[in-house]
C-alpha positions in Angstrom: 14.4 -18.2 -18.3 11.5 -19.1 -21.3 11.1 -15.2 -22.4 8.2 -13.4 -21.2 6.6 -10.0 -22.5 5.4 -7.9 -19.6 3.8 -4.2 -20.0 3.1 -2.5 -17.0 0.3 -0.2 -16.5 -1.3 2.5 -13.6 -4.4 3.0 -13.7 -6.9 5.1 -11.7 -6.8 7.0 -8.0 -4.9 4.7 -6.7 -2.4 3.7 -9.4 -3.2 0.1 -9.3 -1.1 -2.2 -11.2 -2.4 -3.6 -14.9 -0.2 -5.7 -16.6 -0.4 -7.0 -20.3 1.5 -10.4 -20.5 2.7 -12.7 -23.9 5.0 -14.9 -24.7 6.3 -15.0 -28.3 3.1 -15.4 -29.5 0.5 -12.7 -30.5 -2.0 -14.2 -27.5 -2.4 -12.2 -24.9 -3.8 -11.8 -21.2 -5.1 -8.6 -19.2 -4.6 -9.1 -15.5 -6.4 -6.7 -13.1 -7.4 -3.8 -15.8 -8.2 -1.4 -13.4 -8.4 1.3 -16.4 -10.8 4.0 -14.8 -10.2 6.8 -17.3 -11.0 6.9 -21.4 -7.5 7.8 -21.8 -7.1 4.8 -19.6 -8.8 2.4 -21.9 -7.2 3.9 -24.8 -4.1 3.7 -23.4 -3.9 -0.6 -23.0 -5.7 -1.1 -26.2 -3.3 1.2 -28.1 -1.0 -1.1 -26.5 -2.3 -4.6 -27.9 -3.1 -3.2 -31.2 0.7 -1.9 -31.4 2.1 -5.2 -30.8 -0.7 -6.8 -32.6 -1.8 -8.8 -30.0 -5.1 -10.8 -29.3 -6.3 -10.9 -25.5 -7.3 -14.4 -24.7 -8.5 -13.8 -20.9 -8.9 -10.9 -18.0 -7.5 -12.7 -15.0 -8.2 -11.4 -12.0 -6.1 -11.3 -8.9 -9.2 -10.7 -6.6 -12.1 -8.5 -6.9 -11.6 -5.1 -5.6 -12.9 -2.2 -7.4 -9.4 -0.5 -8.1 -8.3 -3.8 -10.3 -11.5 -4.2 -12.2 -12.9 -0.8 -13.3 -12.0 -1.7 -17.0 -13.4 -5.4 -16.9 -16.7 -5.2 -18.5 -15.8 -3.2 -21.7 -13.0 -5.4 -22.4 -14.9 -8.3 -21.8 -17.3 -7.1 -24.3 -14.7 -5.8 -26.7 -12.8 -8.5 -27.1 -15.8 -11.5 -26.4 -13.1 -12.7 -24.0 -14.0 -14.4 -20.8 -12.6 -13.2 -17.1 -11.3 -15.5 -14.3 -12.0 -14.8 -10.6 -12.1 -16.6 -7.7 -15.5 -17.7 -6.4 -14.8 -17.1 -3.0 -14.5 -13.2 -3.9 -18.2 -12.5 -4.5 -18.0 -10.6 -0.8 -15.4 -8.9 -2.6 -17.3 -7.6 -5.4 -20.7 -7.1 -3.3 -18.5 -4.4 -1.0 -17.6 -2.6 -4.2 -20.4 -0.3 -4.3 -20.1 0.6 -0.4 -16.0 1.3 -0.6 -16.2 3.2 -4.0 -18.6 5.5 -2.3 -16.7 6.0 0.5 -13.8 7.2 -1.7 -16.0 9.2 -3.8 -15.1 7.4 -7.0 -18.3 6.0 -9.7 -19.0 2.1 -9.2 -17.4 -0.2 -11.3 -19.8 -2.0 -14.1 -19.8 -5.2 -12.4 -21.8 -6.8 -14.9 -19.5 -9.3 -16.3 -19.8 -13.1 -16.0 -16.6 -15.1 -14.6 -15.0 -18.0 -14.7 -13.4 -19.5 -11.7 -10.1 -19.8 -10.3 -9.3 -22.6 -8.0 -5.7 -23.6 -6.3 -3.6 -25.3 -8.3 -5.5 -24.6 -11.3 -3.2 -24.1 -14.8 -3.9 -21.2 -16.8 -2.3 -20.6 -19.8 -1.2 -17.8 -22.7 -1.7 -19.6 -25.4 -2.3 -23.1 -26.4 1.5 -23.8 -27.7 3.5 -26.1 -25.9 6.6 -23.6 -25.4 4.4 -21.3 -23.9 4.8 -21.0 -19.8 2.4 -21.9 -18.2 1.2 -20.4 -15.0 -0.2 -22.0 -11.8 -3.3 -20.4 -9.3 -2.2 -20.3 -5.8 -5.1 -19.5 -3.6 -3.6 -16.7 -1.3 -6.4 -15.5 0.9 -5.7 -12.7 3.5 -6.1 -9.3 2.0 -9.6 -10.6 0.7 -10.8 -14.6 0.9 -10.3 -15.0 -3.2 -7.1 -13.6 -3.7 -4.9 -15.1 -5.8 -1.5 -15.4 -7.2 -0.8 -16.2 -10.7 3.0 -18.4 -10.8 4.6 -19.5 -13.5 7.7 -22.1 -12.9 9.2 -21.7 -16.4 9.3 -18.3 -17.0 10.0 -17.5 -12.4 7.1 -14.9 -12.6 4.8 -14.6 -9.9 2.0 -12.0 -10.4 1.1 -11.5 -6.6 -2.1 -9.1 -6.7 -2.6 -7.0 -3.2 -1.5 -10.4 -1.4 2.7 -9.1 -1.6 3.9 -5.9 -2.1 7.8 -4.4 -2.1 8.3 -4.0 1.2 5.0 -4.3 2.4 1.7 -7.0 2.3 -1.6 -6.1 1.7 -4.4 -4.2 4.0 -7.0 -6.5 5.9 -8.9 -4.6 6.8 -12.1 -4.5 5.0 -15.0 -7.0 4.5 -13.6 -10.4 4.3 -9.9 -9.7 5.2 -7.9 -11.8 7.4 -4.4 -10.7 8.7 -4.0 -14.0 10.2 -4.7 -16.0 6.8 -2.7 -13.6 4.8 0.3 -14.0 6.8 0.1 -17.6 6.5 -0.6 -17.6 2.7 2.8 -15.5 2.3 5.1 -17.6 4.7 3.6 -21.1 3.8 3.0 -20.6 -0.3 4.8 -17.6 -1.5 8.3 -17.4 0.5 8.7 -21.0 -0.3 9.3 -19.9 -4.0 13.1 -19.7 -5.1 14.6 -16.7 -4.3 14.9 -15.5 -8.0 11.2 -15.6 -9.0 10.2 -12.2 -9.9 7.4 -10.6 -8.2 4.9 -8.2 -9.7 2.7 -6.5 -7.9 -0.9 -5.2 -7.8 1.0 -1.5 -6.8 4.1 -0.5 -6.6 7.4 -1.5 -8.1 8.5 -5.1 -8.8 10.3 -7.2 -6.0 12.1 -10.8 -5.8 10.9 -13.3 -3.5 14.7 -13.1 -2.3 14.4 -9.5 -2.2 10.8 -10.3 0.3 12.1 -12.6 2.2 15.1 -10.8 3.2 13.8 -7.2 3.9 9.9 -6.9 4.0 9.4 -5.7 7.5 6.0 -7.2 7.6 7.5 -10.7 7.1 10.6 -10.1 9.2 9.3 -11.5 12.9 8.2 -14.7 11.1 11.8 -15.4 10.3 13.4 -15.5 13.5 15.0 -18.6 14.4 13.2 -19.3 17.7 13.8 -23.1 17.8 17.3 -22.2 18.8 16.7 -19.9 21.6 16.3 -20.9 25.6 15.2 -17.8 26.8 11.7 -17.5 25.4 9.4 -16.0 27.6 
């Protein structure tokens, strides 16, 4: 496996999953800071300065408020751009509502993005060693989300779309239970089994690990075809 560096963070109420990814260059990427605290902020940029890193990109999973508290400062610290889907802006127009609801300040959404598309390649750095990771378009838990894959180093940031033992909620504006379920079975359990899988909360998983135990994924895996009785 081409090495990978991978610093977890959890940020805010709902200990949302930020990670900090490089290769073994000093380029970095944010994905989903969700800082919501100071002591939050300070926390991941003591973390690049330590390693002496240079952020590159945010890239965003999907647009929920609990992934993107910390986008617009670091946009503007670091003049570096951020990457969402354009089929999330229901996602980030809800934001104000379901941040009320829980009681929690709004999220500066003031920050320009760039979009995401499937299939699209986005990359660490501009060396040719470096992995490279693929956009897979995984709408369900909102219609944006997306996964970020890369084949090389058989990492698969998965957002809220996949969980360990569990797949994302559907049920606020724009989610589809239907779509998500098919964007899991049809894109992401066709992986190999050894990809890792990290979350947008929650500990990592393997797509083996998924596609053996999750008990949301389970029913999908029964081999009807061979069966005579079906009512």
């Amino acid at each position: 496996m081409d090495r990978i560096n991978i610093k977890t963070f959890r940020f805010n109420p709902f200990r949302e999953n930020c990670y900090l990814v490089w290769d073994q260059g000093k380029d970095c990427v944010i994905i989903d800071p969700g800082c919501y605290e100071p002591a939050e902020v300070a926390a991941l940029k003591g973390a690049i300065s330590s390693e002496g890193l240079s952020p590159r990109a945010i890239w965003l999973t999907h647009g929920h408020f609990d992934h993107i508290f910390g986008v617009a400062g670091l946009s503007r610290d670091y003049s570096i751009p951020v990457y969402l889907s354009p089929l999330d802006g229901i996602t980030i127009r809800s934001n104000n509502d379901l941040t009320l609801g829980f009681g929690l300040r709004r999220p500066d959404m003031s920050f320009e993005t760039r979009e995401l598309v499937d299939g699209q390649t986005v990359i660490l750095n501009s060396s040719e060693e470096s992995p490279s990771f693929r956009v897979i378009a995984t709408p369900g838990h909102t219609p944006g989300c997306v996964c970020f894959y890369s084949e090389k180093a058989k990492v698969l940031f998965s957002g809220d779309t996949l969980f360990a033992g569990s797949i994302g909620r559907t049920d606020v504006d724009g989610g589809d239970y239907d779509k998500e379920i098919v964007s899991i079975m049809e894109k992401l359990m066709e992986l190999p089994g050894d990809v890792e899988v990290y979350p947008g909360h929650g500990p990592a998983t393997s797509i083996a690990g998924e596609r053996t135990s999750n008990p949301f994924l389970q029913p999908f895996n029964e081999p009807w075809e061979n069966e005579t009785d079906i009512i």
